[in-house]
C-alpha positions in Angstrom: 0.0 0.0 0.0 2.7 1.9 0.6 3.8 2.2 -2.8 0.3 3.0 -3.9 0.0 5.9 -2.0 3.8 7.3 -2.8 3.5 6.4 -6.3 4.0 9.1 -8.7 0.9 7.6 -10.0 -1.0 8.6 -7.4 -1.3 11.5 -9.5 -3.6 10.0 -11.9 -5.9 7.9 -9.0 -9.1 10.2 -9.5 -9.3 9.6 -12.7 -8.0 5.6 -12.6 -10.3 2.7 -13.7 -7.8 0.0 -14.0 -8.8 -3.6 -14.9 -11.1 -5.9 -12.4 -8.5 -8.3 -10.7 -8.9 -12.2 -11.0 -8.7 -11.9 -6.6 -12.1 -10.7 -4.4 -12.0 -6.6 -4.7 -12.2 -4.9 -1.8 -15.8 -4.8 -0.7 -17.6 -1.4 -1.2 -17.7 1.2 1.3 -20.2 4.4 1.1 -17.0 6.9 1.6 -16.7 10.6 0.8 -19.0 12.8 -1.6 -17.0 15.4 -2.7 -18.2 18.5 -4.0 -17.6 19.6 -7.6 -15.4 22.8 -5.5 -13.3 19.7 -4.0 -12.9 17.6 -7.4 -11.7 21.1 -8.8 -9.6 21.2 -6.2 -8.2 17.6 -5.9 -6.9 18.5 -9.4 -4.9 21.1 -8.0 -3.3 19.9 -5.5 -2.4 16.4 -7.4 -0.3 19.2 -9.6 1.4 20.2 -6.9 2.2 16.9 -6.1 5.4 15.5 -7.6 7.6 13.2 -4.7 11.1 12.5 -5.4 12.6 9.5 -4.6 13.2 10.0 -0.8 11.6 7.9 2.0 10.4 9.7 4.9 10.0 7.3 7.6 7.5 9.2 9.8 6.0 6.9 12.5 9.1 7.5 14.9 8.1 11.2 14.4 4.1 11.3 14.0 5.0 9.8 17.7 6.9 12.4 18.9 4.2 14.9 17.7 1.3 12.8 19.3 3.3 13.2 22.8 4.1 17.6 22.5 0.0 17.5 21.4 -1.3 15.7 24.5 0.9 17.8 26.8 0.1 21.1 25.2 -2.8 21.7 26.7 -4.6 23.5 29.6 -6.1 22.1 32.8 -7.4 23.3 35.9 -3.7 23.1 36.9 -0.9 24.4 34.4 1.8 21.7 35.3 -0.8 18.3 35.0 -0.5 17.9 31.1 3.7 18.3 31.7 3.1 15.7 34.0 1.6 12.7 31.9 3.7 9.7 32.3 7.2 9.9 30.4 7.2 7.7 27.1 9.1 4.2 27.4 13.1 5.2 26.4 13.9 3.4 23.5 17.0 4.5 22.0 16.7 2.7 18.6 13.5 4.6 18.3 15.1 7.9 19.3 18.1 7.4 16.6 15.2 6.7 14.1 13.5 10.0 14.9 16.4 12.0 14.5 17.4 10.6 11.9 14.4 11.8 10.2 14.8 15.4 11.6 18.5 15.1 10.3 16.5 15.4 6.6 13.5 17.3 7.4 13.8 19.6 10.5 14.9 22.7 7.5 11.0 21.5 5.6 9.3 21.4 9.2 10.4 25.3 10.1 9.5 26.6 6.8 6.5 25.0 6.6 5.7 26.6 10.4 7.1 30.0 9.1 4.8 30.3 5.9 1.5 29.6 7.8 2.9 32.0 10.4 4.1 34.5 8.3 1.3 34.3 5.7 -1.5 34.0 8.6 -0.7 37.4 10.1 -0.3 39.0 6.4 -4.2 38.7 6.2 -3.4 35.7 3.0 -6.7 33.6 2.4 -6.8 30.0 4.6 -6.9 28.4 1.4 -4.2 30.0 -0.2 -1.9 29.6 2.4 -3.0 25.6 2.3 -2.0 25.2 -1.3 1.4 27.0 -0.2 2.7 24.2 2.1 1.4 21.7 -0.5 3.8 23.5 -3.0 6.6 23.8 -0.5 6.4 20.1 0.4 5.6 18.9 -3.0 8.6 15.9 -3.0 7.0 14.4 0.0 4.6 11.8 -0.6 0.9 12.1 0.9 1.9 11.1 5.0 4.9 13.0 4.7 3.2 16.3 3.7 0.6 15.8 6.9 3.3 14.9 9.3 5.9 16.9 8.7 3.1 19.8 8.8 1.5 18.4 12.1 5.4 19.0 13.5 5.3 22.3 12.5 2.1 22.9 14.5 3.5 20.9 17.1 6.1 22.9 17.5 4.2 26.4 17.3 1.5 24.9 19.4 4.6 23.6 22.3 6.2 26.0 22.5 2.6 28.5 23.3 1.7 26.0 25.8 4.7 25.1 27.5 5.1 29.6 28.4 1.5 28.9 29.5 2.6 26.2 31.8 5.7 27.4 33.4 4.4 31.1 33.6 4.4 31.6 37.3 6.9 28.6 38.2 10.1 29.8 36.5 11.5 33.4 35.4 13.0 32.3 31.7 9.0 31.7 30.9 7.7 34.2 32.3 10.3 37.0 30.8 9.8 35.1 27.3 6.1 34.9 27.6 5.9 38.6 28.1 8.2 39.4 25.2 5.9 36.6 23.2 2.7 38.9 24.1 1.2 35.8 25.5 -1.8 36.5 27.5 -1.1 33.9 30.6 -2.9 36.0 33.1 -6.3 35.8 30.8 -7.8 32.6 32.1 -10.9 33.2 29.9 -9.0 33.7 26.8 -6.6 30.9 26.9 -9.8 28.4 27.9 -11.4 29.6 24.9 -8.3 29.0 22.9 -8.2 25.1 24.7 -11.9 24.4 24.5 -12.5 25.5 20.9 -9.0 23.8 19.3 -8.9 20.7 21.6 -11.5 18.9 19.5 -10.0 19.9 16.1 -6.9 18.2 17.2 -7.9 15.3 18.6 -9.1 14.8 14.7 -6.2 16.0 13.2 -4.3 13.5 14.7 -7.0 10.4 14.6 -7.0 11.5 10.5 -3.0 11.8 10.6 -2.9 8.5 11.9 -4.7 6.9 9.5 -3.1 8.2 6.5 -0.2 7.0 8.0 -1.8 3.4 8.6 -2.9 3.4 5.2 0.8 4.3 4.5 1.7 1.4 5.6 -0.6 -1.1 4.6 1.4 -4.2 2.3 1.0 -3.8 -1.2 1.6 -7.0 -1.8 -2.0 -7.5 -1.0 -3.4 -4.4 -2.1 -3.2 -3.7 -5.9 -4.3 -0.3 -8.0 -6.6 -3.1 -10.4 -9.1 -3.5 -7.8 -11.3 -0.6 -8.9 -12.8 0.1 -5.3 -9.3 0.5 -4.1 -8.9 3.2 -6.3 -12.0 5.0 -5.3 -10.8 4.9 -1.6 -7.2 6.2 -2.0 -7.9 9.0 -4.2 -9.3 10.8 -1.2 -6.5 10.7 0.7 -5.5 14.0 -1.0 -8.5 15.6 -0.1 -8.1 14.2 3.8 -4.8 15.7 3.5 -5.8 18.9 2.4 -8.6 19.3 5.0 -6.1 18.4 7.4 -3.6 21.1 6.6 -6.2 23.6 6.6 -7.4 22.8 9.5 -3.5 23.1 10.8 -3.4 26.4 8.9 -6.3 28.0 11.0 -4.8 26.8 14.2 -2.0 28.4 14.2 -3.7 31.1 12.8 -5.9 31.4 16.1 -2.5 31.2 18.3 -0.3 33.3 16.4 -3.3 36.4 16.3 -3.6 35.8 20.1 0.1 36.6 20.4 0.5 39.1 17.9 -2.5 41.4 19.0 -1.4 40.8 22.5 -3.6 42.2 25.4 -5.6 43.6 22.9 -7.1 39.8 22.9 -7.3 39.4 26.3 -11.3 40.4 26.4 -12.0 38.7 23.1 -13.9 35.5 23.0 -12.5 33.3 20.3 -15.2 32.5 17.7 -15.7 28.8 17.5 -17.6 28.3 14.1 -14.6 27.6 12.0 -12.8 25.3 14.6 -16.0 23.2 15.3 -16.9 23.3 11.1 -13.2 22.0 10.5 -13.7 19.1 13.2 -17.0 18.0 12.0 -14.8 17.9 8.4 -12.3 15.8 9.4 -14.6 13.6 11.9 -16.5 12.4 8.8 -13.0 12.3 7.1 -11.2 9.9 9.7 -14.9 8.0 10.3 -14.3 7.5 6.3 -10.5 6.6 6.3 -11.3 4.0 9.7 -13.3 2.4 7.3 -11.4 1.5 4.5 -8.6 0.6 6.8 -10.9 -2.0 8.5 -12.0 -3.1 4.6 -8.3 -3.1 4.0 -7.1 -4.9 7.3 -10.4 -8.1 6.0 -9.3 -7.9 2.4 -5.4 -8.7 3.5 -6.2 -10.8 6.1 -8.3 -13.2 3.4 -5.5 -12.5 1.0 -2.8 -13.9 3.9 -5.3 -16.5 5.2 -5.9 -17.9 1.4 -2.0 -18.2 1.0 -1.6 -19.6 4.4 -4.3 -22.2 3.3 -2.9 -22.7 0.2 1.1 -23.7 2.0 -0.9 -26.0 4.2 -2.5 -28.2 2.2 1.0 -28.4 0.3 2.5 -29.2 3.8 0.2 -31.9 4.3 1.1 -33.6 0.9 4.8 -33.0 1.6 6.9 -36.5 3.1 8.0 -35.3 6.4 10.3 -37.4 9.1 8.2 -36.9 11.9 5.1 -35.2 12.7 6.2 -31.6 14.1 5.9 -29.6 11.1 2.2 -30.8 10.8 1.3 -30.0 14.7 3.4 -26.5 14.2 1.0 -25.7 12.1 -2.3 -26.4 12.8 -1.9 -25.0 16.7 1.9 -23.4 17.1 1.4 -19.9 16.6 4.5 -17.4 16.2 5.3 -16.2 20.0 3.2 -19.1 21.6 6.1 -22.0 22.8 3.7 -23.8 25.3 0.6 -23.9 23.3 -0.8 -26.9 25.0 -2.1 -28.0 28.6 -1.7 -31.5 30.0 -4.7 -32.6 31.4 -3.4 -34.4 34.2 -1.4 -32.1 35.4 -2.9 -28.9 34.0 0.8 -27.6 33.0 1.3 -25.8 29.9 3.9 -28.1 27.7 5.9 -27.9 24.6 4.1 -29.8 20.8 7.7 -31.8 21.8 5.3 -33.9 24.0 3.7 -35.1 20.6 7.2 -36.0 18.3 7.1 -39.0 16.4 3.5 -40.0 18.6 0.2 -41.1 16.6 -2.1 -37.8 17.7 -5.6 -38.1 18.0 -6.9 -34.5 17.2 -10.4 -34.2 19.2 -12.0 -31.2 17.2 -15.1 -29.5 17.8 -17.0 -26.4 18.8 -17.8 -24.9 22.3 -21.2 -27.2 22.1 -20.2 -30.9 22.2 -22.3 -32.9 24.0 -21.7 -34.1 27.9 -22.3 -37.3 26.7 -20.2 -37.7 23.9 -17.1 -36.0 26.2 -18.5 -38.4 29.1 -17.8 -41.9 26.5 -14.8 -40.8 24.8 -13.2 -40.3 28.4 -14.3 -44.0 29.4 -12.6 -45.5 26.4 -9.5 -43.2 26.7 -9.2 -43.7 30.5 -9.4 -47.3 29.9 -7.1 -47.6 27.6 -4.7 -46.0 29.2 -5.4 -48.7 32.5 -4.8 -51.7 30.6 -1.9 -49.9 29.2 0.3 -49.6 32.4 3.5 -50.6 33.0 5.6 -52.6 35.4 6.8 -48.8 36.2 3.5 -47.1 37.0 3.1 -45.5 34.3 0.8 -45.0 31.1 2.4 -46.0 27.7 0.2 -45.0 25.4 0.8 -45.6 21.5 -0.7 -42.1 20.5 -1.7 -39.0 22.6 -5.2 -37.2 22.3 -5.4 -33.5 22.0 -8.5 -31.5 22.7 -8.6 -28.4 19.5 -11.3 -26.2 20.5 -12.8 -24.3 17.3 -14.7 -20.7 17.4 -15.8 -19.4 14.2 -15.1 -16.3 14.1 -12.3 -16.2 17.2 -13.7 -12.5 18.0 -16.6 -14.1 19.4 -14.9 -15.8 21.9 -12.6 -12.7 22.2 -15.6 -10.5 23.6 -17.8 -13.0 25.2 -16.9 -13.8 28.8 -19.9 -17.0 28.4 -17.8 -18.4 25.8 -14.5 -18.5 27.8 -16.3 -19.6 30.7 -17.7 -22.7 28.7 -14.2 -23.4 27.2 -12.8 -23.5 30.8 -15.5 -25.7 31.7 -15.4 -28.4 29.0 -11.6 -28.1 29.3 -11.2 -28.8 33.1 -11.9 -32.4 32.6 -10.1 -33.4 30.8 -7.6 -35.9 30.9 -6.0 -35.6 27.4 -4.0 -32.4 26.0 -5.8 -29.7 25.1 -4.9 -26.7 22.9 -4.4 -23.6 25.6 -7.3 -21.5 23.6 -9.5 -21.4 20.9 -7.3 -18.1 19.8 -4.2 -20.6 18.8 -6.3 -22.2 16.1 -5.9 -19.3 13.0 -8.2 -18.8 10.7 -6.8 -20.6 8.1 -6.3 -23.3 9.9 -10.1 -23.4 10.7 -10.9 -23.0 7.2 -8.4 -26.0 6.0 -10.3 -28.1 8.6 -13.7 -27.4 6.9 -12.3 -27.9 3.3 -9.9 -30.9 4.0 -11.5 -32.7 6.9 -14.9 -31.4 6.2 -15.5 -30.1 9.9 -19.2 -28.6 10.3 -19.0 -28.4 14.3 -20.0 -31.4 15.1 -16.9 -33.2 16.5 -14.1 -35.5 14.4 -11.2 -37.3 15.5 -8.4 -36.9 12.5 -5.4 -38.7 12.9 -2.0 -37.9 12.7 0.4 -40.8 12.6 4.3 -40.5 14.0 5.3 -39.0 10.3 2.3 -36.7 10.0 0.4 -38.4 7.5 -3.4 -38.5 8.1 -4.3 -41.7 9.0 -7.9 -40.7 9.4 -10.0 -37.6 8.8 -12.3 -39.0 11.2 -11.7 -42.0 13.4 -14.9 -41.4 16.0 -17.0 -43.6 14.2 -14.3 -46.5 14.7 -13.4 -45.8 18.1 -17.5 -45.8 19.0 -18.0 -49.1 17.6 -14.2 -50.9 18.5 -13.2 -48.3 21.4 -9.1 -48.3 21.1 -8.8 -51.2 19.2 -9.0 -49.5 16.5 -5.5 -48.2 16.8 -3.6 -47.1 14.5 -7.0 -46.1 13.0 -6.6 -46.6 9.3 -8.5 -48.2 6.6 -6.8 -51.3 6.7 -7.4 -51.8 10.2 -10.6 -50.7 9.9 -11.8 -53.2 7.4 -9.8 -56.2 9.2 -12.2 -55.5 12.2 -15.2 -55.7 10.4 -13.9 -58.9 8.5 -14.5 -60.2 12.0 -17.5 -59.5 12.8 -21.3 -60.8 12.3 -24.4 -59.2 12.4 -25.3 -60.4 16.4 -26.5 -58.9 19.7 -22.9 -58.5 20.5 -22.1 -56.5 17.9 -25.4 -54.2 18.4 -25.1 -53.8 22.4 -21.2 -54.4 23.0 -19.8 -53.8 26.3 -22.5 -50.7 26.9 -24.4 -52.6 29.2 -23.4 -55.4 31.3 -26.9 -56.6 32.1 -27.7 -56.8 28.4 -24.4 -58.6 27.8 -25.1 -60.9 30.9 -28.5 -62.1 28.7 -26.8 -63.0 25.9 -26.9 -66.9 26.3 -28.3 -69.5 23.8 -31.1 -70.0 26.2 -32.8 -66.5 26.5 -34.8 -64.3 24.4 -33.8 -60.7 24.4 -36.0 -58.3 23.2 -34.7 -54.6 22.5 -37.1 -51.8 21.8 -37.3 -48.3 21.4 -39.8 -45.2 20.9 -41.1 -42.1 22.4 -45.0 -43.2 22.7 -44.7 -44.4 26.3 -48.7 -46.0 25.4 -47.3 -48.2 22.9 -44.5 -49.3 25.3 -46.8 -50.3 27.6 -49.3 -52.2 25.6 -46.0 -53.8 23.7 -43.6 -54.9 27.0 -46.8 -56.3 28.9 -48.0 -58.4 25.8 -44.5 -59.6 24.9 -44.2 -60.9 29.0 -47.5 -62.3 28.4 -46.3 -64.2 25.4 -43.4 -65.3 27.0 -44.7 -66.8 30.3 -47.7 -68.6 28.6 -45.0 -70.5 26.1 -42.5 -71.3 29.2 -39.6 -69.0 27.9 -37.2 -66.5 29.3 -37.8 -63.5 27.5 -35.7 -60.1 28.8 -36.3 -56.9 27.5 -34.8 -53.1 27.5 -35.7 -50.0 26.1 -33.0 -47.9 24.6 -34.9 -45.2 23.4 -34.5 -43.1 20.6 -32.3 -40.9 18.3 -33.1 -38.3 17.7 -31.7 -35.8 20.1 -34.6 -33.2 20.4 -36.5 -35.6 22.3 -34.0 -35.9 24.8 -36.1 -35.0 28.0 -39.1 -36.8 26.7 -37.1 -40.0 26.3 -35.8 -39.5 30.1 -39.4 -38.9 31.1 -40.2 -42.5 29.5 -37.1 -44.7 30.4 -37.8 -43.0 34.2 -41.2 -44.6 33.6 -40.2 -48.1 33.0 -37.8 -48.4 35.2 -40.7 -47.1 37.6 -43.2 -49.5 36.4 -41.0 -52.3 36.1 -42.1 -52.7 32.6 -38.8 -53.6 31.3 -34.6 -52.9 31.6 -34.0 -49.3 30.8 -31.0 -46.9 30.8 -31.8 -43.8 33.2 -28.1 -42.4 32.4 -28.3 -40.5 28.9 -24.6 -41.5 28.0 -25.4 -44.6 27.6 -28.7 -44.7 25.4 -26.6 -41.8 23.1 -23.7 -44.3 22.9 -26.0 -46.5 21.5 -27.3 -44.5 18.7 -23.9 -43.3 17.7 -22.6 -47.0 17.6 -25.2 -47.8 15.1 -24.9 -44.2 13.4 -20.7 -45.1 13.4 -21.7 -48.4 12.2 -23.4 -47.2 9.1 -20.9 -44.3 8.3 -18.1 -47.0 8.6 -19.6 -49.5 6.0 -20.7 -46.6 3.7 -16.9 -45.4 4.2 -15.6 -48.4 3.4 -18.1 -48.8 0.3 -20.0 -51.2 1.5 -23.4 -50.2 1.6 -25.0 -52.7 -1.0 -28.2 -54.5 -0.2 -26.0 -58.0 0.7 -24.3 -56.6 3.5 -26.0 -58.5 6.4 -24.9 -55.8 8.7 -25.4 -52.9 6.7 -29.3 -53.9 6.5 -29.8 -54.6 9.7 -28.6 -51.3 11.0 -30.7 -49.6 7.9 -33.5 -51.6 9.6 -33.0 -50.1 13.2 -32.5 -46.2 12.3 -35.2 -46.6 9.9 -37.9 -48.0 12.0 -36.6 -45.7 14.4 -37.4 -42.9 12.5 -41.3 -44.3 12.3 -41.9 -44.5 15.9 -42.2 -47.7 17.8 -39.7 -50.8 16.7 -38.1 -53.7 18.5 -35.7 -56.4 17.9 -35.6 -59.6 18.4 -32.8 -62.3 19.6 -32.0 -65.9 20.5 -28.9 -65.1 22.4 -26.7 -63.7 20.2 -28.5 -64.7 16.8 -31.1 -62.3 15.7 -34.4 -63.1 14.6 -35.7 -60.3 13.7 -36.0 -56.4 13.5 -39.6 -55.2 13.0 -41.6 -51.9 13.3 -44.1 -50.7 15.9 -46.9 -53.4 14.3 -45.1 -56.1 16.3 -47.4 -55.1 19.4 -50.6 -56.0 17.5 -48.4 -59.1 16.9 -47.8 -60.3 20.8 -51.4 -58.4 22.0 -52.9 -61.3 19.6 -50.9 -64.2 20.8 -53.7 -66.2 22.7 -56.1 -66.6 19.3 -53.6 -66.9 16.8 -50.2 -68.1 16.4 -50.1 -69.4 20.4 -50.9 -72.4 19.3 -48.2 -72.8 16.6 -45.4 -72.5 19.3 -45.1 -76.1 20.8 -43.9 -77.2 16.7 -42.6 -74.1 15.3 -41.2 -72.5 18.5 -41.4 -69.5 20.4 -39.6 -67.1 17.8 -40.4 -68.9 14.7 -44.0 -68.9 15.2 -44.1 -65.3 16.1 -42.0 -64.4 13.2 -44.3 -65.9 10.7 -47.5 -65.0 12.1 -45.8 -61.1 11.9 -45.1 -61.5 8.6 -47.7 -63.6 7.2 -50.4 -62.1 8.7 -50.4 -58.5 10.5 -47.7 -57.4 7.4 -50.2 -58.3 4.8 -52.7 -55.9 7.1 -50.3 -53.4 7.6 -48.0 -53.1 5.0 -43.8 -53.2 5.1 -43.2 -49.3 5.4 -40.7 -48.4 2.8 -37.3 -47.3 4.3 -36.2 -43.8 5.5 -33.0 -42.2 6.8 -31.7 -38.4 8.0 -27.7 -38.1 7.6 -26.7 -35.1 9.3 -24.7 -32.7 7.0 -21.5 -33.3 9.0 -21.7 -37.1 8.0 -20.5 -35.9 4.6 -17.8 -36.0 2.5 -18.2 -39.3 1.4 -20.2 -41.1 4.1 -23.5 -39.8 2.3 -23.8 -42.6 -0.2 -24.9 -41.4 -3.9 -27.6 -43.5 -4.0 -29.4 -46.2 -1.5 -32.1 -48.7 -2.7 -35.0 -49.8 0.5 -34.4 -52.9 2.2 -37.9 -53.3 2.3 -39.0 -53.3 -1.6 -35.3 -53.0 -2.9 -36.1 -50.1 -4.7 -33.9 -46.5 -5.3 -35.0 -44.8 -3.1 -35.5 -40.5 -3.6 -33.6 -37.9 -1.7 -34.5 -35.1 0.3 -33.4 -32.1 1.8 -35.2 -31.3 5.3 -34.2 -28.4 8.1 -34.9 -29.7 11.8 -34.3 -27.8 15.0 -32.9 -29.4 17.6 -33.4 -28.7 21.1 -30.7 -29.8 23.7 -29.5 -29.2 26.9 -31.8 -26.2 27.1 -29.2 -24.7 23.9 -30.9 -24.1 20.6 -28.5 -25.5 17.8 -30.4 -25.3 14.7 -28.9 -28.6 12.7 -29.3 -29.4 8.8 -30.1 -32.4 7.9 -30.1 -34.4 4.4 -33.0 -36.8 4.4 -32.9 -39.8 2.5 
């Protein structure tokens, strides 16, 4: 930007259309209308302009004139402002300041001569304007307003400082008399302070951010993007009301001193002052605004690069994982970027070298639950991973990366921390120190890469820092940590070993249920949210079972969807009250199962194998689908299932005594129900046709192109539904792709 704005080209802005560049433009602003007087006039002072080759570094001094401005003022007493604290020393910025003055201190006291001089000849504001813009004409756009600030500075100190050391030393006092300044007027000199404070509070904000805009990169800022154009080519007109409004301050103090006690019962008219600070306000409310636009156009332009060397570092061959970690959550200035969760210390990435890490990401809104289960398997992992010597050796490392989009939300909300301290406390694992290490970019490679919508994923970084997995939750819910090292490979050996039984379905989330599972008993699993049905259903299925002389248990494991979460605790509160049936009163526990059979389905359609002969793929399409309808149940022999049917099995077991009752001594218990169900109250009923919601975060490949029903075997149609999802008393509207 710099370059733009001390271009010799700069000349030619007002008039400059240039060609639309192939990056995002800038986006619009309203800025400033000028008049047709002020386009006139922007003409002539871009002919006045003409900058040599020098480079005036003026920071160092727009910072020394910022300090003489705040001091040089009155208060109730003289000697306060002289009083403000002292400006950190730095001598490298000292030697950078006078180097500056070295080249410009002979431009900075004739500029302060010709206002003087020209101010006190009667010469016309505006004419004396154009006069420092020709005597500063080699100085670039900042340079003209700082080095003229300086000179005001200096006529403004050195008023102020005989003001404030009047009555406290005899060198001031003799040179304020000789100066005809009026310290003993209290009336005039407030007048003087009140009406040019404001004016140059804004001369400075303005200053500043020509300055600023100075400095702004122009690697990332480029004379093609039209709107660009439109903003900087009022900089010369900011710089010209500026000046001006310089020019009429010193003409106010340089009258007071010239005319002497003659001003001493003269009340200083305001308009001009507060006309010229209304000016610039709109001017600097104009130039804050196209440095924020500026300040989100580079930042996309750096966070697109920074996205763009990412991805190449992830498909660069490293020799151990570092580089990788470094840059998803290592900051520049930031060496202890993690906490350990056992012992809450802040540590080094070095903790993670050459480990497999498990990288836990989600937002501030991750389910209890889902914390509550991952911290089971991950505490029990690391029990039946102990050593002779005490301690835990554990074959990768899990760390915690806490994403809010954008970071100045959490920035300004104190709620937000406070929920980040509370998911984080814990926590056993590493966790990132705060959601302000995770950049931008970083956030945005997550969602383009990984396909992160919120809704939390386990990636996987193995020793080298390869990813292993972009999500490995659905493995670890279904095979806990022996899933390690979580790849594909080891992901489709465990499912080479596995059948479509009760074990698979229930696992080791209930010991009860797992206690049932014995070639002798009948297990019947249900679920639902119509507490009627469950009723009718458990007390007919007893029935069945006592009349035919079997042992038939049954639990209820409620349902999936997640807005029905209190009215599924009502219910399983209910059975366990009436003693209709085994039910799971702790909510981790009926979510686990649901995001077992969810993982279940996401891992086969993963692994590609969601045809219509997968015995396991079916059975879980069965389950979620029914569930989705309302009532359902399944049915086992121990292990072996019989059968998963929809809420028309109670009409089955409610008419056991005048139909197929008599059918169990030579068919048996399960087979006669089974064909009486589907014989009979199917043909009644009807097979409802299959139906399934994947969540928008399952996709990226786990949303299948196309699924035909297990019921009729047909393809069946997509939709696209919204559903609002109450939990935990937060409202987190989800979207949801219904198939």
């Amino acid at each position: 930007m710099e370059s733009l704005i001390k271009s010799q080209h700069a000349q030619k802005l007002a008039g400059h259309s240039g060609k639309t560049p192939a990056t995002e433009m800038i986006p619009a602003t309203t800025g400033l209308t000028m008049s047709s007087d002020e386009s006139m006039m922007l003409k002539l002072i871009q002919h006045t302009h003409s900058p040599d080759a020098r480079e005036v570094q003026v920071r160092g001094l727009l910072s020394l004139v910022e300090d003489i401005l705040d001091r040089a003022t009155l208060n109730s007493d003289d000697s306060n402002s002289s009083m403000l604290p002292l400006p950190t020393e730095d001598k490298l910025m000292q030697s950078s300041v006078m180097s500056v003055l070295d080249n410009v201190s002979y431009a900075i006291d004739r500029v302060g001569c010709e206002i003087a001089y020209k101010s006190l000849t009667g010469s016309d504001a505006h004419e004396i304007t154009m006069s420092v813009f020709e005597h500063l004409s080699s100085f670039h756009w900042d340079g003209k307003l700082v080095l003229t600030l300086a000179a005001f500075a200096l006529n403004y100190g050195e008023f102020w400082l005989l003001v404030q050391f009047y009555s406290k030393n005899q060198l001031a006092k003799s040179l304020a008399m000789l100066k005809l300044v009026p310290v003993q007027n209290r009336v005039t000199l407030e007048s003087v302070s009140q009406g040019l404070n404001d004016l140059i509070q804004e001369m400075k904000s303005v200053t500043a951010c020509v300055v600023e805009l100075s400095e702004l990169p122009d690697r990332y800022i480029s004379l093609e993007d039209p709107q660009l154009s439109r903003i900087v080519s009022t900089i010369p007109i900011a710089v010209y009301w500026t000046i001006r409004s310089i020019v009429a301050c010193i003409s106010q103090i340089n009258m007071i001193t010239a005319m002497g006690h003659e001003m001493m019962n003269t009340q200083m008219d305001s308009w001009e002052t507060s006309m010229l600070a209304n000016k610039l306000k709109n001017i600097h409310d104009h130039l804050s605004e196209t440095l924020r636009l500026c300040y989100r156009h580079i930042e996309k332009q750096r966070s697109s690069e920074s996205l763009k060397m990412l991805h190449s570092l992830f498909d660069t061959t490293h020799i151990d994982n570092m580089k990788i970690l470094t840059a998803l959550i290592h900051p520049k200035n930031h060496t202890t970027p993690l906490q350990d969760g056992l012992t809450k210390r802040k540590v080094h990435l070095d903790v993670l070298r050459r480990k497999t890490v498990l990288l836990l990401i989600s937002d501030l809104n991750i389910l209890q639950d889902e914390l509550s289960i991952f911290e089971q398997i991950y505490t029990e992992s690391r029990r039946n991973l102990l050593g002779m010597d005490g301690k835990s050796h554990m074959p990768y490392e899990v760390v915690w990366v806490p994403i809010v989009d954008p970071i100045e939300d959490f920035e300004r909300s104190p709620i937000l921390q406070k929920r980040f301290e509370a998911l984080r406390a814990p926590m056993p694992w590493y966790t990132v120190d705060s959601p302000k290490l995770i950049e931008r970019h970083v956030v945005e490679f997550m969602r383009e890469r990984w396909h992160f919508m919120n809704k939390p994923i386990l990636v996987v970084i193995d020793p080298q820092g390869n990813e292993a997995s972009l999500n490995a939750l659905h493995m670890i819910w279904i095979w806990g940590t022996e899933a390690f090292p979580f790849t594909r490979s080891r992901e489709e050996e465990l499912w080479r070993r596995e059948t479509f039984s009760l074990n698979l379905i229930v696992d080791g989330i209930d010991s009860v249920i797992f206690n049932w599972i014995n070639p002798d008993n009948y297990i019947f699993l249900y679920g639902g949210d119509d507490l009627d049905w469950i009723r009718r259903f458990t007390m007919a299925a007893k029935a069945t079972a006592k009349d035919s002389n079997v042992k038939l248990e049954m639990a209820y494991v409620g349902k999936r969807n997640h807005s029905h979460r209190e009215q599924i605790r009502r219910i399983s509160e209910a059975v366990s009250a009436e003693n209709l049936s085994h039910s799971w009163t702790e909510p981790a526990l009926m979510w686990f199962f649901w995001a077992r059979l969810e993982s279940m389905l996401y891992s086969k359609i993963q692994l590609g194998k969601a045809d219509d002969h997968d015995e396991v793929m079916q059975g879980i399409k069965k389950i979620l689908s029914y569930d989705k309808l309302g009532g359902w149940a399944l049915l086992s022999k121990g292990p072996e299932i019989v059968m998963i049917v929809h809420g028309a099995i109670e009409r089955t077991v409610s008419v056991y005594d005048r139909t197929w009752k008599t059918h169990v001594p030579t068919k048996g218990y399960t087979k006669a129900m089974y064909d009486h169900h589907h014989d009979e109250v199917l043909r009644e009923t009807g097979k409802p046709c299959g139906h399934f919601d994947f969540h928008i975060t399952a996709r990226s490949g786990r949303i299948p192109d196309k699924m035909n029903c297990f019921e009729c075997h047909r393809p069946m149609e997509k939709y696209m539904t919204f559903s609002c999802c109450h939990d935990d008393k937060l409202l987190d509207q989800d979207e949801n792709y219904n198939f």
